[in-house]
DSSP file (Angstrom, degrees, kcal/mol; ACC not computed):
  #  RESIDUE AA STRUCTURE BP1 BP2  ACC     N-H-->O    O-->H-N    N-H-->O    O-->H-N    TCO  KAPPA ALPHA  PHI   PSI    X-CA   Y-CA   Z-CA
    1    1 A X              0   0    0      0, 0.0    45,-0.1     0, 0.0    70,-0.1   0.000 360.0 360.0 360.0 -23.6    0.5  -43.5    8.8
    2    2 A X        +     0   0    0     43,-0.2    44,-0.1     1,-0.0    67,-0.1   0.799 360.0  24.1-128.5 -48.3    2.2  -46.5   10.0
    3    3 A X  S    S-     0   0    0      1,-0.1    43,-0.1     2,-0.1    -1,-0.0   0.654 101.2-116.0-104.5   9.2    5.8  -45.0   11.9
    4    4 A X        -     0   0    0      1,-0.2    -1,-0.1    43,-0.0    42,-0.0   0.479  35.7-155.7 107.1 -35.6    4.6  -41.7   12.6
    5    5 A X        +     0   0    0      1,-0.1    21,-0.2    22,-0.1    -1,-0.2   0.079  16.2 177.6 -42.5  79.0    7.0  -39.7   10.3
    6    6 A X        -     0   0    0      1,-0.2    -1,-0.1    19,-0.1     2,-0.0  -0.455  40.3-103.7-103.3 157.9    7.6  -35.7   11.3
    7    7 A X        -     0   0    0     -2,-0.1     2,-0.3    19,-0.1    18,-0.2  -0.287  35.8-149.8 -56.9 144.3   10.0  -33.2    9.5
    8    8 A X  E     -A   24   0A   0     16,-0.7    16,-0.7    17,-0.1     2,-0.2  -0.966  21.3-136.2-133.6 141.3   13.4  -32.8   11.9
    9    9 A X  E     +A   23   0A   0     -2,-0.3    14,-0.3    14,-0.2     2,-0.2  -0.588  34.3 145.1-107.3 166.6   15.0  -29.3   11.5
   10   10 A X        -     0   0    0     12,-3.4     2,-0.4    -2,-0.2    12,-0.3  -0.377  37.5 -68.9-147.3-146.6   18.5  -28.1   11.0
   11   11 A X        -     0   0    0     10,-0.2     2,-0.7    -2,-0.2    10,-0.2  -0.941  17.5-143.6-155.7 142.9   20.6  -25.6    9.5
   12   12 A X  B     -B   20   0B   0      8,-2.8     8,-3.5    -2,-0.4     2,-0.4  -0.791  24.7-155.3 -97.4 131.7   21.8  -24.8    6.4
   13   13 A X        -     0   0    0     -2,-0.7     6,-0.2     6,-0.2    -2,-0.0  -0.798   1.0-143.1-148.4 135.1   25.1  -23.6    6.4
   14   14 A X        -     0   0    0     -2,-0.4    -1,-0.1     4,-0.4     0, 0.0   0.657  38.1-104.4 -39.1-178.0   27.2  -21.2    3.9
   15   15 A X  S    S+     0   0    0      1,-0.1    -1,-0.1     2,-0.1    -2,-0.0   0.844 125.6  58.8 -73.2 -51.7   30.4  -21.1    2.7
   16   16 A X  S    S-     0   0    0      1,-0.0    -1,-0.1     0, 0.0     3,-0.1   0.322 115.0-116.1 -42.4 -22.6   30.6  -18.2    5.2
   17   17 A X        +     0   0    0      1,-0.2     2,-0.1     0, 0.0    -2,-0.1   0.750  66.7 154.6  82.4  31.8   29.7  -20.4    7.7
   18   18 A X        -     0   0    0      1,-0.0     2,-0.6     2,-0.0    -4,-0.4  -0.427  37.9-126.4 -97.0 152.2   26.4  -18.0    7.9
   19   19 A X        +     0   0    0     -6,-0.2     2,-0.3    -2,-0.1    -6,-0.2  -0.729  29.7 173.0 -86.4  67.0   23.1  -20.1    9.5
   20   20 A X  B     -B   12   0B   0     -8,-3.5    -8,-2.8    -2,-0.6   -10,-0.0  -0.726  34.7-106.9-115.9 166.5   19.7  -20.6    8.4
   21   21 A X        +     0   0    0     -2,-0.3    -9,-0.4   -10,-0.2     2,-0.3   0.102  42.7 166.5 -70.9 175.0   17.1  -22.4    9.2
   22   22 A X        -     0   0    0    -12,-0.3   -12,-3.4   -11,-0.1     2,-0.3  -0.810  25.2-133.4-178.6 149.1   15.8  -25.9    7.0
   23   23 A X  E     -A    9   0A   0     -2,-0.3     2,-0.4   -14,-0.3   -14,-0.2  -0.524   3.3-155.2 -78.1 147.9   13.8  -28.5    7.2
   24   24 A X  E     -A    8   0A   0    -16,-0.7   -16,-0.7    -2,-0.3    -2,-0.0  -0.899  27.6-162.3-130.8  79.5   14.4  -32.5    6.3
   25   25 A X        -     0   0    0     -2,-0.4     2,-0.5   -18,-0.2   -19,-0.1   0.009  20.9-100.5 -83.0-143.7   11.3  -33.9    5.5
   26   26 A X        -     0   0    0    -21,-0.2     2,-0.3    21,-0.0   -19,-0.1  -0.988  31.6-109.9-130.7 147.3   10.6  -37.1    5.5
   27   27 A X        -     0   0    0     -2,-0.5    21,-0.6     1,-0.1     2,-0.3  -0.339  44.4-173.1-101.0  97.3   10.4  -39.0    2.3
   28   28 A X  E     +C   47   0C   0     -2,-0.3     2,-0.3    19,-0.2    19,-0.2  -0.778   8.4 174.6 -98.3 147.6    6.4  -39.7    2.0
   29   29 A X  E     -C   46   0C   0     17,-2.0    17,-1.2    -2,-0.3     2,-0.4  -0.837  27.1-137.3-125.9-173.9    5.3  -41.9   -0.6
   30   30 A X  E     +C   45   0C   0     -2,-0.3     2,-0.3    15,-0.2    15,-0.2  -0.979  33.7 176.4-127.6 127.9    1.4  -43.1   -1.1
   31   31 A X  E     -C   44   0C   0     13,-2.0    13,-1.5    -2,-0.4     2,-0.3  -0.493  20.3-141.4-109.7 166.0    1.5  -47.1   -1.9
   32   32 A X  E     -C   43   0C   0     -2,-0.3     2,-0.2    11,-0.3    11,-0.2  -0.884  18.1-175.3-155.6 139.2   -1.5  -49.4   -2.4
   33   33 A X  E     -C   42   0C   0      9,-1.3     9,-1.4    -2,-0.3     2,-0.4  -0.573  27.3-110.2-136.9 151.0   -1.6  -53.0   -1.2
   34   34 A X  E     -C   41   0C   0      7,-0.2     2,-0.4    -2,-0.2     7,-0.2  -0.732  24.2-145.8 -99.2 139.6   -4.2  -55.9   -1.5
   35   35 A X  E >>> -C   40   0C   0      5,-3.1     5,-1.3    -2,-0.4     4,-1.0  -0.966   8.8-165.8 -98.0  95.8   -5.9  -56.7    1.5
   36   36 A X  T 345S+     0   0    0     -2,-0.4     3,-0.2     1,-0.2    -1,-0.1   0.859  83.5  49.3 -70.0 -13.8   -6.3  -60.2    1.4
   37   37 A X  T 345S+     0   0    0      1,-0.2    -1,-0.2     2,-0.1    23,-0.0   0.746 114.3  40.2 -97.3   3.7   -8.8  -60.2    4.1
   38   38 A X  T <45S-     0   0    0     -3,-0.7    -1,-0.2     2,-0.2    -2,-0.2   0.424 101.7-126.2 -98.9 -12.7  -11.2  -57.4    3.0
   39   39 A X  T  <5S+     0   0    0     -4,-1.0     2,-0.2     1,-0.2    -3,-0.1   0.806  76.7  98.5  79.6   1.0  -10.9  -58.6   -0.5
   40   40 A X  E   <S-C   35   0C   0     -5,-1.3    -5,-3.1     0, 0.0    -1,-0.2  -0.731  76.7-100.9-138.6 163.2   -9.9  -54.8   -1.4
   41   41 A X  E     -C   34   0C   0     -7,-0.2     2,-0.2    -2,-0.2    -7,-0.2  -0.459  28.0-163.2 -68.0 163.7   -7.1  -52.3   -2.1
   42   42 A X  E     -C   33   0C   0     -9,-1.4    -9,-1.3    -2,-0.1     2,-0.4  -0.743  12.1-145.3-134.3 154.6   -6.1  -50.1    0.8
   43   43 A X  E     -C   32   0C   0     -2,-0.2     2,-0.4   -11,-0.2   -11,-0.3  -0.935  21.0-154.9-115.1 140.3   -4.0  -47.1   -0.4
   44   44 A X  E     -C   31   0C   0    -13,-1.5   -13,-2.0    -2,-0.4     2,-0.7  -0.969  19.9-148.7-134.0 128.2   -1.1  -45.9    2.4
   45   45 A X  E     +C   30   0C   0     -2,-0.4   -15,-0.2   -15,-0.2   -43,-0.2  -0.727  42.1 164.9 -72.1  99.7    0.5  -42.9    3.0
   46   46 A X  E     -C   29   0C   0    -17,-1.2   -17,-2.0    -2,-0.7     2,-0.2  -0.547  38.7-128.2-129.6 178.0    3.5  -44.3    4.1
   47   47 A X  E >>  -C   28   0C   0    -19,-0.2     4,-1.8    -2,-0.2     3,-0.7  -0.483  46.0 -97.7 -86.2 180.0    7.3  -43.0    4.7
   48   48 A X  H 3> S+     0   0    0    -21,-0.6     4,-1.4     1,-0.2     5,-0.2   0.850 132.0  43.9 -80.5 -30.8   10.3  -45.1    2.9
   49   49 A X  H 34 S+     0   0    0      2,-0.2    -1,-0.2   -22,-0.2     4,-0.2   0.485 104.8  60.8 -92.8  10.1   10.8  -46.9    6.2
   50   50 A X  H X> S+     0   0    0     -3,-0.7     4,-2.0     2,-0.1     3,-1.1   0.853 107.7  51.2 -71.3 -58.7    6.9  -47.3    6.6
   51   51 A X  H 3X S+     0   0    0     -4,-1.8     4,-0.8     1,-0.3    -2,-0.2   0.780 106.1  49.9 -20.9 -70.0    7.3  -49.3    3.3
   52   52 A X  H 3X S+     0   0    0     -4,-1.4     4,-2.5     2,-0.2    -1,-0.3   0.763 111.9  53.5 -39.5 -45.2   10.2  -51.5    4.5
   53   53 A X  H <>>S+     0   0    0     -3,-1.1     4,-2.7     1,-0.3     5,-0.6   0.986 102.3  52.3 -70.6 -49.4    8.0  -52.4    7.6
   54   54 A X  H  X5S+     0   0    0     -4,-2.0     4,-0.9     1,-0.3    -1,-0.3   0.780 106.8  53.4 -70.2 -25.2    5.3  -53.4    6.0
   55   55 A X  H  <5S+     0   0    0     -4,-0.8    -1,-0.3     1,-0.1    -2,-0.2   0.969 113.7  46.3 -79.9 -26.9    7.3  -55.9    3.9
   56   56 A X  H  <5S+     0   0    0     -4,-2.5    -2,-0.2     1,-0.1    -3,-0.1   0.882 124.7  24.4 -54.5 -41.3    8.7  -57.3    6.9
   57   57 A X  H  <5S-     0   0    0     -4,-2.7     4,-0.4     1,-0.2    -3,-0.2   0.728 118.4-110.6 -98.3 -21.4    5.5  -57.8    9.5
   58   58 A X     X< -     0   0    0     -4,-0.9     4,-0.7    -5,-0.6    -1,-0.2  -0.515  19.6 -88.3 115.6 173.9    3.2  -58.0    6.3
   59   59 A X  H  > S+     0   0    0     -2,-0.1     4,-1.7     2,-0.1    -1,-0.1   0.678 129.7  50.8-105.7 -29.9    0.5  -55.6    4.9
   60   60 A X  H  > S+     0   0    0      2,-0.1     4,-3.0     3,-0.1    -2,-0.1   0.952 118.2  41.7 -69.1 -52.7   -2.6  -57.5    7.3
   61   61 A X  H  > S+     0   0    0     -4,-0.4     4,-4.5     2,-0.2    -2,-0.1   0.980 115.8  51.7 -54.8 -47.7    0.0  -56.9   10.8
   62   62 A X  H  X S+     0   0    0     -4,-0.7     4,-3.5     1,-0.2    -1,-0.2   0.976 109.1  50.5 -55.7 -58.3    0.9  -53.3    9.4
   63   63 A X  H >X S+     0   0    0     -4,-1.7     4,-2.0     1,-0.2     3,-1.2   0.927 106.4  51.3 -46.0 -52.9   -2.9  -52.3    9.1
   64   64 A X  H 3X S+     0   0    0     -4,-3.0     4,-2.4     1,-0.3    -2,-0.2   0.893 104.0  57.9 -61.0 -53.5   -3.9  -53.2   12.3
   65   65 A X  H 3X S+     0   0    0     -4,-4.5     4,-1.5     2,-0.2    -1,-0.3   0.892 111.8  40.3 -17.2 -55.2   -1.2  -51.2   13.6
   66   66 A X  H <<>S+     0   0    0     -4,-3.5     5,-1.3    -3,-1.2    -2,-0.2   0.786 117.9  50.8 -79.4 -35.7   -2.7  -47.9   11.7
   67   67 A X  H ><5S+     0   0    0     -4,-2.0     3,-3.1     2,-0.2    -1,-0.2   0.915 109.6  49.8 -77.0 -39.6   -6.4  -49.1   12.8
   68   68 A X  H 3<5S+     0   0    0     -4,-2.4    -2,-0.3     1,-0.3    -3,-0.1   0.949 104.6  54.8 -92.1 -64.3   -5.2  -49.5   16.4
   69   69 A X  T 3<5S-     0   0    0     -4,-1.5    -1,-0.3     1,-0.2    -2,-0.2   0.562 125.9-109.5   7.3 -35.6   -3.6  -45.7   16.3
   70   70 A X  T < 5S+     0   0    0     -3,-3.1    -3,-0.2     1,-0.4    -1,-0.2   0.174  72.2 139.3 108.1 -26.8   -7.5  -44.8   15.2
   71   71 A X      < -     0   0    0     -5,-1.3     2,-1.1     1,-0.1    -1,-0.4  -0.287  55.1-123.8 -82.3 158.9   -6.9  -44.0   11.7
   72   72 A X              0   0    0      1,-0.1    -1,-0.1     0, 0.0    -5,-0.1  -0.765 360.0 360.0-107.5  98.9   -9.3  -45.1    9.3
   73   73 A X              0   0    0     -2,-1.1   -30,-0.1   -10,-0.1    -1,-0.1   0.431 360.0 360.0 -75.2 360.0   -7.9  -47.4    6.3
């Protein structure tokens, strides 16, 4: 919700040095936070470096981000 967070693709490769396709996703976790200015929980689907952000700019700064994006906390 808050950086955006898409699978980046790659290859897996053998022993054989053979190619196939893979995926990396991205480590989502779903978190819940007080909102002190609603009075409420908000639950966020966040990645491990959405997490990190929101303890740095704060859980109020982070929302408004997500609201400003359009999604609906």
């Amino acid at each position: 919700m808050l950086t955006s967070a898409q699978p980046g693709f790659g290859n897996n490769i053998s022993h054989s040095h053979r190619r196939t396709s893979r995926r990396f996703n991205p480590n989502i976790q779903s978190k819940r936070y007080w909102l002190p200015s609603e009075g409420r929980h908000v639950r966020l689907r966040l990645s491990t470096k959405g997490i990190k952000t929101v303890d740095t700019i704060g859980v109020e700064a982070a929302v408004a981000r997500i609201r400003a994006r359009g999604v609906r906390v």
